[in-house]
C-alpha positions as CSV (number, residue, x, y, z in Angstrom):
1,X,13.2,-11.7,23.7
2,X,14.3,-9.9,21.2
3,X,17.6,-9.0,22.6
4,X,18.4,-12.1,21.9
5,X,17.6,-12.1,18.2
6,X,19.8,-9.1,17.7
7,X,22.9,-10.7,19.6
8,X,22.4,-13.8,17.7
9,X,21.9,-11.6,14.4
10,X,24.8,-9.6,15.3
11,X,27.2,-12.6,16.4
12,X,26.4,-14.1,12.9
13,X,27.3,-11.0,11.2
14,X,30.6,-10.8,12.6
15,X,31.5,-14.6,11.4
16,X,30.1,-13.8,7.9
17,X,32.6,-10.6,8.1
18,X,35.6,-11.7,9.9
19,X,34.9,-14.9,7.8
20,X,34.8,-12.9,4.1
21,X,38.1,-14.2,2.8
22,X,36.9,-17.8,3.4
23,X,33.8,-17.2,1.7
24,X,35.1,-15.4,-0.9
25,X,37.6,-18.6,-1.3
26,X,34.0,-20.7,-1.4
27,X,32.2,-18.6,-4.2
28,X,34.9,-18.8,-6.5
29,X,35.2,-22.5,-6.3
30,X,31.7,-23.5,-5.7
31,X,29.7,-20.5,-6.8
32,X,27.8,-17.9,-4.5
33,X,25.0,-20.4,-4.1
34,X,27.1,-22.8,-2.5
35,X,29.3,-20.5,-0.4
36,X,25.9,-19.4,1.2
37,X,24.7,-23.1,1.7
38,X,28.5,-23.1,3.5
39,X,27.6,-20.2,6.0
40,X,25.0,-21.8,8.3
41,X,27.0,-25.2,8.8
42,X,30.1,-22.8,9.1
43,X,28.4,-21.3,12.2
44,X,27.5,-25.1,13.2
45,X,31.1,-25.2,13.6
46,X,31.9,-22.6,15.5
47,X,29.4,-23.2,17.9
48,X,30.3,-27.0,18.0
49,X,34.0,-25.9,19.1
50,X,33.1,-23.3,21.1
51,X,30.6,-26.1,23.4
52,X,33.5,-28.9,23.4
53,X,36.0,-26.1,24.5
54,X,33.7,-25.3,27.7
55,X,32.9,-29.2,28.2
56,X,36.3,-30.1,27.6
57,X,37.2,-26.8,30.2
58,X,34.4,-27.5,33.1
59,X,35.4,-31.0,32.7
60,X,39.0,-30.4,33.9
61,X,39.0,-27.6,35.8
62,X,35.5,-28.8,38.5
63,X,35.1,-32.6,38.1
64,X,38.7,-34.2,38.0
């Protein structure tokens, strides 16, 4: 669907801008290629955290 698309674009475009300091930081000590290459696996990250927070939260809160 392509709802979806566009929340997933626009989810990813507010990381990239809330984010823009840290990348910023990442281009001038890597180069713009790398901070780029840093982007995806930055949103790996948050979306990592984000599913160990709701394990870590379901786990507690409806199985203990």
């Amino acid at each position: 669907d392509a709802r979806w698309l566009a929340a997933i674009a626009a989810g990813a475009t507010a990381i990239v801008a809330i984010n823009r300091g840290f990348y910023a930081l990442l281009s001038r000590r890597g180069g713009p290629a790398f901070a780029l290459a840093c982007i995806p696996l930055h949103i790996v990250y948050f979306v990592c955290a984000g599913l160990g927070f709701a394990i870590a939260f379901v786990e507690r809160r409806f199985l203990r």
